[in-house]
Every structure is written in C-alpha cells, then in structure tokens.
Residue, then its C-alpha position, 0 to 999 in steps of 0.5 A: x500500500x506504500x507506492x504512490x505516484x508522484x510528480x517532481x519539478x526542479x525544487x518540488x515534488x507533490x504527490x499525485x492523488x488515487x481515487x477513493x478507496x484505491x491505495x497505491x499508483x504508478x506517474x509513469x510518463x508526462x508530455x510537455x503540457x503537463x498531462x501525466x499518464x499511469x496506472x491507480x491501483x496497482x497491487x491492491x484493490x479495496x471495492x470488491x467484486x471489482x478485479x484486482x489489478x492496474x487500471x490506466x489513467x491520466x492526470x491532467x494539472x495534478x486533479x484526480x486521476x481519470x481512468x482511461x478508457x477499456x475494451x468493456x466496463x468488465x475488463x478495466x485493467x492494463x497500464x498506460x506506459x506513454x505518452x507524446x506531444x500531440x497526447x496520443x497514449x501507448x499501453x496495454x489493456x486486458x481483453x478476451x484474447x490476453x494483454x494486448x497493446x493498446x494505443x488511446x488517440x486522446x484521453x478522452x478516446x476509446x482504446x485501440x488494440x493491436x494483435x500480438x505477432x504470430x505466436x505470442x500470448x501478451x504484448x504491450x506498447x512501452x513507448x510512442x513517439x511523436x510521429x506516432x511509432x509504438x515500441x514494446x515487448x511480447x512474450x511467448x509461452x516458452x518465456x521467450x520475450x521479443x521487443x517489437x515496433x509498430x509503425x504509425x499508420x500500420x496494424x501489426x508489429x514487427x518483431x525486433x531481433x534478440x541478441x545471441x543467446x541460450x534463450x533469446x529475451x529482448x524488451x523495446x523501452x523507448x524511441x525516438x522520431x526517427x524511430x530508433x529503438x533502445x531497450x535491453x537484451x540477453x547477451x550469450x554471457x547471461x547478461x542482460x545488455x543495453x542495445x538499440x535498433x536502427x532498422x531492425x539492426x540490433x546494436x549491444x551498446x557496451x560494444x560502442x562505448x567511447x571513454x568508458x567510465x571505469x566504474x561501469x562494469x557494463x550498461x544493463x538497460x537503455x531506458x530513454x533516448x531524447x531527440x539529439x540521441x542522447x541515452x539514458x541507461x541502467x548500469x552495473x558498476x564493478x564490484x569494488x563499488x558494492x554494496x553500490x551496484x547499479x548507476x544511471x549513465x548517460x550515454x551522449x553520441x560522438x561525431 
C-alpha cells in the first residue's frame, strides 16, 4: 500500500492523488503540457467484486486521476506506459484474447488494440513517439520475450531481433522520431545488455562505448533516448563499488 505516484519539478515534488478507496499508483510518463499518464491501483484493490489489478489513467494539472478508457466496463485493467506531444497514449489493456497493446488517440478516446505477432500470448506498447511509432515487448509461452515496433499508420508489429543467446529475451523501452529503438537484451554471457535498433539492426551498446567510465562494469538497460540521441541507461558498476551496484549513465553520441 506504500507506492504512490508522484510528480517532481526542479525544487518540488507533490504527490499525485488515487481515487477513493484505491491505495497505491504508478506517474509513469508526462508530455510537455503537463498531462501525466499511469496506472491507480496497482497491487491492491479495496471495492470488491471489482478485479484486482492496474487500471490506466491520466492526470491532467495534478486533479484526480481519470481512468482511461477499456475494451468493456468488465475488463478495466492494463497500464498506460506513454505518452507524446500531440497526447496520443501507448499501453496495454486486458481483453478476451490476453494483454494486448493498446494505443488511446486522446484521453478522452476509446482504446485501440493491436494483435500480438504470430505466436505470442501478451504484448504491450512501452513507448510512442511523436510521429506516432509504438515500441514494446511480447512474450511467448516458452518465456521467450521479443521487443517489437509498430509503425504509425500500420496494424501489426514487427518483431525486433534478440541478441545471441541460450534463450533469446529482448524488451523495446523507448524511441525516438526517427524511430530508433533502445531497450535491453540477453547477451550469450547471461547478461542482460543495453542495445538499440536502427532498422531492425540490433546494436549491444557496451560494444560502442567511447571513454568508458571505469566504474561501469557494463550498461544493463537503455531506458530513454531524447531527440539529439542522447541515452539514458541502467548500469552495473564493478564490484569494488558494492554494496553500490547499479548507476544511471548517460550515454551522449560522438561525431
């Protein structure tokens, strides 16, 4: 019952409200005019026979949260991942057939699904862009995990390749307008590694690193990218550093 979310500005942080009779919330993604997208609700649920679990919503000017919108009033869960400038919303919603990626073209509008790739049983749409792009992870029965990314204007995924490994395991977390992708993949070692897309092409970011900083055993996770395509990563530092053992890097490109 302890998570809540919450919104930070340069000097300030406020706590964002959950509606009554519901205990917890994630802020999961903010554009530029200030609306902010999540889920209420997300390991407890206090108004039975309602179904236990997240349900998508928005904060407009920090207000009560407003749930977005789902396939049936009987199936109100999912998460909403992201948002873009133009207040386009990029998630996942419950239905008959199993989590689906979800799109909604405003806050006000009915959600949109997409079929999951051959094959797959939940998928969900981690980011959007601002040309519309929608970028996730699908995940199979054998436990298989793909990113994919769904271009604007088409109807199904595309799935994006794995690095090499014993069980191939991939998530898309984010993407810029030009549509490259970054996210994290099993590497042959076991380890989780940081990566990015260009054109389906997969990239191990620990292979590109210029000045590593000494401390950065490797980047496990590339969790955002910005317009000028600077990255922002999860990393493992060396063991020295323990009980220390993740850090944030920021990865900017070099001519």
């Amino acid at each position: 019952h302890d998570r809540r979310p919450r919104v930070w500005g340069q000097l300030t942080t406020q706590q964002l409200p959950v509606p009554p009779g519901y205990f917890s919330g994630i802020a999961r993604a903010v554009n530029a005019g200030g609306v902010i997208v999540g889920t209420f609700s997300d390991y407890d649920d206090a108004i039975p026979p309602e179904p236990e679990g997240s349900r998508p919503c928005f904060w407009a000017n920090s207000a009560a949260p407003v749930a977005l919108l789902a396939t049936t009033p009987a199936s109100p869960l999912g998460i909403a991942f992201a948002i873009n400038g133009a207040g386009v919303i990029a998630g996942s919603i419950a239905t008959a057939s199993g989590i689906m990626i979800a799109r909604w073209a405003s806050a006000a509008a009915a959600v949109e699904t997409f079929p999951h790739p051959p094959g797959a049983l939940a998928s969900e749409a981690r980011a959007i862009n601002d040309v519309g792009d929608l970028a996730g992870r699908t995940g199979f029965a054998n436990g298989e995990s793909r990113g994919f990314i769904l271009r604007a204007g088409t109807a199904v995924p595309s799935l994006l390749p794995a690095l090499a490994a014993p069980a191939p395991y991939a998530e898309a977390l984010a993407l810029d307008s030009s549509g490259v992708v970054v996210g994290h993949s099993t590497a042959a070692n076991g380890e989780r590694h940081a990566v990015a897309w260009n054109d389906s092409a997969i990239v191990d970011l620990n292979s590109r690193l210029a000045n590593r900083d000494q401390r950065i055993a490797y980047l496990e996770s590339a969790v955002a990218i910005n317009e000028n395509g600077q990255l922002a990563c999860y990393a493992a530092l060396g063991p020295a550093l323990a009980p220390r053992t993740y850090g944030l890097a920021i990865l900017t490109p070099q001519d």
